[in-house]
C-alpha positions as CSV (number, residue, x, y, z in Angstrom):
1,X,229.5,114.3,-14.8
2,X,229.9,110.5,-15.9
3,X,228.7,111.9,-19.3
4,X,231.3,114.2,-19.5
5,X,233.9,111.8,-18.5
6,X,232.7,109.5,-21.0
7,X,233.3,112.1,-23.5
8,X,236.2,113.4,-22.3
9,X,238.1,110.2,-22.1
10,X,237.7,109.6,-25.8
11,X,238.2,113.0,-27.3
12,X,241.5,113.1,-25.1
13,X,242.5,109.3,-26.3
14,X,244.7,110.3,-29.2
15,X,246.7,112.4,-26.9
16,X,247.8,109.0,-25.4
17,X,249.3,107.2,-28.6
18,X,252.5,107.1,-26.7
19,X,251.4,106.4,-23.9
20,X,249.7,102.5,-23.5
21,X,248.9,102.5,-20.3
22,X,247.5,106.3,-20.3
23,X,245.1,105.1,-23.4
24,X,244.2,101.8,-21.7
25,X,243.0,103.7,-18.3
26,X,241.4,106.4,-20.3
27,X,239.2,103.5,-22.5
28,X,238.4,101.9,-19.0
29,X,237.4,105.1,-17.0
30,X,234.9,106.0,-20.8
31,X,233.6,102.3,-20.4
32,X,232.9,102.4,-17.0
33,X,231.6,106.1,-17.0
34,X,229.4,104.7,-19.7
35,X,228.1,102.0,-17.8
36,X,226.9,103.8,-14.7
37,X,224.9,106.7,-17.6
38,X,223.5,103.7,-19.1
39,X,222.5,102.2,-15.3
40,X,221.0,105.7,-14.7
41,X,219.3,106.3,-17.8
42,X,217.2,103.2,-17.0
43,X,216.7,103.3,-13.4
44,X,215.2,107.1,-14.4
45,X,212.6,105.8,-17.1
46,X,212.2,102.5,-15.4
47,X,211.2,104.3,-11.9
48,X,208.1,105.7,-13.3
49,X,206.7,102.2,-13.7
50,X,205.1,99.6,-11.5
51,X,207.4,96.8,-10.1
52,X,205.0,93.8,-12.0
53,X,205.6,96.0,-15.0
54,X,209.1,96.5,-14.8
55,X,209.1,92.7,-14.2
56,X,207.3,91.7,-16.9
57,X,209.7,94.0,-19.7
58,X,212.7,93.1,-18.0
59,X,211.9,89.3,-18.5
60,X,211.1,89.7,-22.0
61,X,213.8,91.8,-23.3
62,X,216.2,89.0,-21.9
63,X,214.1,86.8,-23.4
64,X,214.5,88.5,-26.4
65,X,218.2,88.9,-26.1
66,X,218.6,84.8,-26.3
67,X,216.8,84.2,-29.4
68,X,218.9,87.1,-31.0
69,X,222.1,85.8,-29.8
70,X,221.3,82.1,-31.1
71,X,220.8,83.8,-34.3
């Protein structure tokens, strides 16, 4: 459902081009609809672990994440 409003908001977006505040609530409801696939996607593949495993990655992805950004 959320993956269909994700899609749906942006394949409906150039419909708006007259409409600002149409297009801007339509680019908020595809970013948040986005958001909670993305939160869902993980939880699903991150379920199947351990919690000291989950942990572990979680840490150093972030960790990962800095050096990139400082980059």
């Amino acid at each position: 459902m959320c993956l269909c409003g994700y899609i749906g908001s942006y394949f409906l977006l150039p419909l708006s081009a007259g409409f600002l505040h149409a297009g801007l609530v339509m680019i908020f409801s595809a970013h948040m609809a986005s958001n909670i696939v993305f939160a869902l996607g993980t939880f699903g593949v991150l379920k199947n672990f351990l919690e000291t495993q989950v942990a572990k990655v979680s840490a150093m992805t972030w960790r990962g994440q800095m050096i990139l950004k400082r980059l």
